[in-house]
C-alpha positions as CSV (number, residue, x, y, z in Angstrom):
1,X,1.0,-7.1,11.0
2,X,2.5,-3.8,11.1
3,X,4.0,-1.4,8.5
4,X,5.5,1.8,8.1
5,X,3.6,3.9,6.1
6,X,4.6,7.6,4.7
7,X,2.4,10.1,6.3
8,X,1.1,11.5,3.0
9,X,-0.5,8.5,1.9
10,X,-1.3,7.7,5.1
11,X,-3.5,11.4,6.0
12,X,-5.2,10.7,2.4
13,X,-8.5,12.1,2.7
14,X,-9.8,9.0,-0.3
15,X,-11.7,6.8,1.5
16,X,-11.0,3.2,-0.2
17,X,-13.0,0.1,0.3
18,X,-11.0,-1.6,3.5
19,X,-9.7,-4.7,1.0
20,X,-8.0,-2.1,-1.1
21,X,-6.7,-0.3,1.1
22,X,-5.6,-3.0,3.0
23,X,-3.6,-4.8,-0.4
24,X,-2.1,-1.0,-1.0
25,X,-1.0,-0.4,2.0
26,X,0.9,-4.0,2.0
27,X,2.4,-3.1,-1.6
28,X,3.4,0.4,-0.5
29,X,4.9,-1.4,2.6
30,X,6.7,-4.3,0.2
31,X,7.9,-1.3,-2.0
32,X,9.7,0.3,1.1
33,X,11.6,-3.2,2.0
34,X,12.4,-4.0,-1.9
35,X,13.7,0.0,-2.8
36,X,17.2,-0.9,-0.5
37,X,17.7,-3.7,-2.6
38,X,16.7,-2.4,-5.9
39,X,16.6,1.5,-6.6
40,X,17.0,1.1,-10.4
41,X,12.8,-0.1,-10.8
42,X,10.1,-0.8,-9.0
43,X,9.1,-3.7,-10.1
44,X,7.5,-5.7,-7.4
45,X,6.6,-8.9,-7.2
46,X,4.2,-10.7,-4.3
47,X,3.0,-14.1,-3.6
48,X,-1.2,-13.8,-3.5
49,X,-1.0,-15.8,-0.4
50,X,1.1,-13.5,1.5
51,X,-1.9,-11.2,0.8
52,X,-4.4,-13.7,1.5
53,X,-3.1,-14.5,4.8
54,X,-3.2,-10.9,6.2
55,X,-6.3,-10.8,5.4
56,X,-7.2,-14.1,7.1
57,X,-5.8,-13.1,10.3
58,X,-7.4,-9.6,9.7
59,X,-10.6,-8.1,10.5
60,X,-11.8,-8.0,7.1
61,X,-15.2,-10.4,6.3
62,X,-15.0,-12.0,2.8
63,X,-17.8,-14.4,1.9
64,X,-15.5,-15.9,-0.3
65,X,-11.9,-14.6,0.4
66,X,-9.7,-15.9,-2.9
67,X,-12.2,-14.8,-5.4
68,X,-13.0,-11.1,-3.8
69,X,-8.6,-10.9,-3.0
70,X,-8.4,-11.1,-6.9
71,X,-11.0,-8.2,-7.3
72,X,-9.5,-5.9,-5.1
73,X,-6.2,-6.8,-7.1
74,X,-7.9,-5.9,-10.0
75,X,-9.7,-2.8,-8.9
76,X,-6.6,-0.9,-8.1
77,X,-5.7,-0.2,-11.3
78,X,-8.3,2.5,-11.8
79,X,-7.8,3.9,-8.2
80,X,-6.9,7.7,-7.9
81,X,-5.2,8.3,-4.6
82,X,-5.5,12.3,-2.8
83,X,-2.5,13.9,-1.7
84,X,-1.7,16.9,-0.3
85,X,2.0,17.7,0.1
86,X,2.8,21.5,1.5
87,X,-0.6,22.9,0.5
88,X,-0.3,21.2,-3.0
89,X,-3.7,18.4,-3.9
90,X,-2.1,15.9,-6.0
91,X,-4.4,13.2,-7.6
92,X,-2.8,10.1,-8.6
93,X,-3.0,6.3,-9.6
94,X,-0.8,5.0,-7.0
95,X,0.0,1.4,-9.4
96,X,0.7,2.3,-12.6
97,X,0.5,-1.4,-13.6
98,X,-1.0,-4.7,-11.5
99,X,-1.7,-8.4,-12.6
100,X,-1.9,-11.8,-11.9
101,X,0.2,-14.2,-12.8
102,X,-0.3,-18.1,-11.6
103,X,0.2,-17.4,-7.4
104,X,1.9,-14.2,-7.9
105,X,0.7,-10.3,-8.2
106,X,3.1,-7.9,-10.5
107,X,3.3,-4.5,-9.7
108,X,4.7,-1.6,-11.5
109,X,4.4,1.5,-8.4
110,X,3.9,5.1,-9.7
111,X,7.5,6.5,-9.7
112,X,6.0,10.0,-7.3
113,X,5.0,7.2,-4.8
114,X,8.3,5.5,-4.9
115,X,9.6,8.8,-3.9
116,X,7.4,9.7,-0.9
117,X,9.0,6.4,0.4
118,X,11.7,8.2,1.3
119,X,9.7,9.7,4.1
120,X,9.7,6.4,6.2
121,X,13.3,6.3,6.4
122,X,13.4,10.1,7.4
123,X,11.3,9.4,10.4
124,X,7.8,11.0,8.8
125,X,5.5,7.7,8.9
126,X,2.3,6.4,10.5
127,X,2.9,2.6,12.2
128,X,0.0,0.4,10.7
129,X,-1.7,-2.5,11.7
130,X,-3.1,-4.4,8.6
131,X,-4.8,-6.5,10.9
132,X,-6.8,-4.1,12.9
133,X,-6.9,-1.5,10.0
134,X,-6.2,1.1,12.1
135,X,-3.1,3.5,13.1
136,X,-1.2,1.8,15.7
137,X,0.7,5.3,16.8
138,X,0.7,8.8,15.9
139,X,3.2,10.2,13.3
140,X,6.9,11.0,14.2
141,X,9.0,13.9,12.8
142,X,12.6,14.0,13.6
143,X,14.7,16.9,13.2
């Protein structure tokens, strides 16, 4: 599965464990989709299978893939996320808010990383493959 990620949060220089990373990136990609439809909040909301099956099909090894999906859910609340924008190191938690509800995963994005979303649609991303976990092409900059 491929996404669209902004290049700053792609060229972060903190390293994540590969199932975090992997759930963030699919968030941050779900944020990008759901900020057409809805610019007032974002509020997201995700089905824990839609999670589970990327991971699945992935290259990720889980021992017991439910149980450690719901870990890595819960671990990015305290994850601080590197940026550097123009010379500038910014250090942020990139989900303000995260929880599980029955099937489903709540997210409340931090409002700074609803706004470098913005960069996708102005042609400054990194194509992701949350399969492979790697960059599928180098970044574009239009003019």
């Amino acid at each position: 599965m491929e996404i669209y990620l902004p290049k700053i949060i792609a060229n972060s220089p903190t390293k994540l464990p590969i199932l975090e990373k992997t759930i963030l990136y699919y968030i941050i990609d779900k944020a990008f989709k759901y900020k057409d439809e809805n610019t007032k909040d974002l509020n997201i909301e995700i089905n824990i299978n839609e999670i589970i099956e990327i991971i699945k099909n992935s290259t990720i090894e889980c021992m017991d893939i439910v149980s450690q999906t719901k870990q890595a859910i819960n671990n990015l609340k305290n994850i601080k996320l590197s940026l550097v924008d123009n010379g500038f190191h910014i250090k942020l938690k990139p989900i303000e808010n995260i929880g599980i509800f029955a099937s489903n995963i709540y997210v409340d994005l931090n409002p700074i990383i609803v706004e470098y979303l913005d960069q996708v649609q102005f042609g400054n991303y990194v194509k992701f493959d949350l399969i492979t976990n790697s960059i599928v092409n180098k970044t574009k900059t239009f003019i």
